[in-house]
N, C-alpha and C positions, 0 to 999 in steps of 0.2 A: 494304627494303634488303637484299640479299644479299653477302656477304661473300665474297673468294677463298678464305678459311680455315676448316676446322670448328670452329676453337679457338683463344686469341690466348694467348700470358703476355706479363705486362709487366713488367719493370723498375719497380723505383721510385725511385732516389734518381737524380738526373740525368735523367731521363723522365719521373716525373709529377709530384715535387715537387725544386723549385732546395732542396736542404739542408743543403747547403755551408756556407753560415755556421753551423750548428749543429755540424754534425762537427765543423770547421775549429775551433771554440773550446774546442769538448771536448779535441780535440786539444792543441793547446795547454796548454791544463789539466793534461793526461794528461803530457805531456812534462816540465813544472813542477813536478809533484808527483815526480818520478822524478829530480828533479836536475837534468835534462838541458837543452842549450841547445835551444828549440824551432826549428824548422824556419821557412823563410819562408814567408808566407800561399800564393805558386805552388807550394813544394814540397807542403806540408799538402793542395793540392787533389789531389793526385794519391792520398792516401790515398782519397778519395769513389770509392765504386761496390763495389773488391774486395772480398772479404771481410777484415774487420780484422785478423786474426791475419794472414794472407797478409801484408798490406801492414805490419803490425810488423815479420814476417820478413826482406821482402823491400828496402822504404824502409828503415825504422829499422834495420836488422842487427841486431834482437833475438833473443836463443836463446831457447828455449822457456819456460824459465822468465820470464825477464823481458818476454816479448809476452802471458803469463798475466796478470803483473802489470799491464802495462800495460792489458790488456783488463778488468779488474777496477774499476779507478780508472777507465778509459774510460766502463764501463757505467749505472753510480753516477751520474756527473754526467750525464752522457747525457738518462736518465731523467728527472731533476731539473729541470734547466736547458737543455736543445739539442734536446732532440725534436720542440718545435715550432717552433723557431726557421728556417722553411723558409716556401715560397710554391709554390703549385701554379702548374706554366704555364699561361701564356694558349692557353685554347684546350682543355684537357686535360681538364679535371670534364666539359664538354661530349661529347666525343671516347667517353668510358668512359661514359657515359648515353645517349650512340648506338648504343655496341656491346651492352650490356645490354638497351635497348629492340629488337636488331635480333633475339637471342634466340643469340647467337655467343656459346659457354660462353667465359670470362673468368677465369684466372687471375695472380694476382699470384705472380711466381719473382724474388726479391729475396735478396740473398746477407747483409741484415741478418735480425736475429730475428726473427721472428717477431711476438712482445711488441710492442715499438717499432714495426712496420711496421703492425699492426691502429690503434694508438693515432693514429699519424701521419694513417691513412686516416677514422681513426671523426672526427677532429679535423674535416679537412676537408669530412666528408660525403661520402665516395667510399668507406666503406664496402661501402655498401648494390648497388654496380654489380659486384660479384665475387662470383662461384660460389665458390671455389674460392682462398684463403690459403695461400700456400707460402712460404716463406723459409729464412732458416738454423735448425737447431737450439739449445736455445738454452746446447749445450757446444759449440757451433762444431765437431761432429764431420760436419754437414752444413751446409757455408757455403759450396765451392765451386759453381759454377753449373750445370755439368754436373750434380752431385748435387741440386740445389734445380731443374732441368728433368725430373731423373728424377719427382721427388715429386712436381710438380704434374702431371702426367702421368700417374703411375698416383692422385691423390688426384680429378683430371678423370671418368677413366674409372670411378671407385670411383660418381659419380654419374649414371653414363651417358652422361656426353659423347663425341662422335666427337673419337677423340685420331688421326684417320688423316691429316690435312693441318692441322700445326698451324702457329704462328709466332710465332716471338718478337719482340717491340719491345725494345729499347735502347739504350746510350748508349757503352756502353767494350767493348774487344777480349772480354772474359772473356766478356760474354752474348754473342758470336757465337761461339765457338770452346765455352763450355760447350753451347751450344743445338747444335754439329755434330757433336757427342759420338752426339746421339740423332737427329740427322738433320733436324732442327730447321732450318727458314730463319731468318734475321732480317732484320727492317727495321731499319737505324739512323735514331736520331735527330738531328739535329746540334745542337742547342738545350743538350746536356747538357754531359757533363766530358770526350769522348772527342776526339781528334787525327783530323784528315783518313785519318790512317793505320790510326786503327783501324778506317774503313769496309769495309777488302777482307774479302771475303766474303761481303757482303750479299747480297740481292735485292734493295734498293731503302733510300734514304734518302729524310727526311722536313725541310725545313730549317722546316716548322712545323705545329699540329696540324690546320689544312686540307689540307695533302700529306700526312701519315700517315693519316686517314681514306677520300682515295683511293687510296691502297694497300691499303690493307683491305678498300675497296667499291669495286672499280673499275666503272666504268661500261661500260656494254657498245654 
């Protein structure tokens, strides 16, 4: 099976696992411990995907100090109680054990840490189908997506991968707009947390992982 791309990154949270209920409760959590009145379950979804401090900044109107705090208490229960509280799509473990078996380098560009993204992955057993972990730092000084496409890009190349025709798979506006930062296509997926609107820009959406597979291996 030959691939349109020398190299894939994927999204994780809305892409390869539904983790929503686990944010969404930490959240909550986070907001409860801080005094505050929590947000309603559709506002809370919109936190999923961005990087957390962004979306304290930007949802909750937190200043810097208190989106510190809040990412603090976030991380704690996080850890504890909501990392696994998630379910891989249908279709998905399968999809990333195609692409590994097709011999297409494979990296994860996910705007959560690092930590939590290996655990989530070792959990599921999709580990083992990636070259290449990249996420955010885990001071959130590299969480925007643009800077987590640069990394696995040169952490790709650091193994010899062809990083000359790569593509991103995701879910929300940030991995299309971080991935055109470096020239980056993407595929969107529509399964995740994103709006009809965050599609512009794509190359191609995927409304399930039979259609993202041939996007990746088109037939010729």
């Amino acid at each position: 099976m030959r691939s349109a791309f020398s190299c894939i990154l994927f999204d994780l949270d809305g892409t390869i696992v539904d983790s929503a209920p686990g944010i969404t409760a930490t959240l909550a959590y986070t907001f409860e411990r801080l005094g505050l009145p929590v947000p309603t379950p559709a506002e809370l979804v919109a936190y999923v995907g961005p990087p957390i401090l962004d979306s304290f900044r930007d949802l909750a109107h937190f200043s810097t100090e208190q989106a510190h705090r809040a990412l603090d208490i976030y991380r704690e229960q996080y850890l504890k109680h909501g990392v696994f509280d998630a379910t891989v799509y249908p279709g998905v473990a399968q999809l990333l054990r195609t692409i590994h078996e097709s011999g297409v380098p494979l990296s994860l560009a996910t705007s959560k840490p690092e930590a939590p993204a290996k655990l989530i992955l070792e959990h599921y057993e999709l580990l083992e189908y990636f070259d290449v972990i990249t996420g955010a730092s885990e001071d959130e000084v590299r969480s925007a997506k643009a800077d987590v496409v640069a990394e696995a890009l040169v952490r790709l190349a650091a193994i010899g991968a062809d990083i000359s025709h790569p593509v991103m798979v995701g879910d929300r506006s940030h991995d299309v707009h971080g991935a055109a930062v470096h020239n980056v296509p993407t595929i969107f997926v529509r399964w995740g947390y994103g709006s009809p609107a965050e599609e512009v820009g794509t190359i191609g959406v995927a409304k399930d992982a039979a259609g993202l597979e041939a996007l990746l291996f088109p037939r010729s």
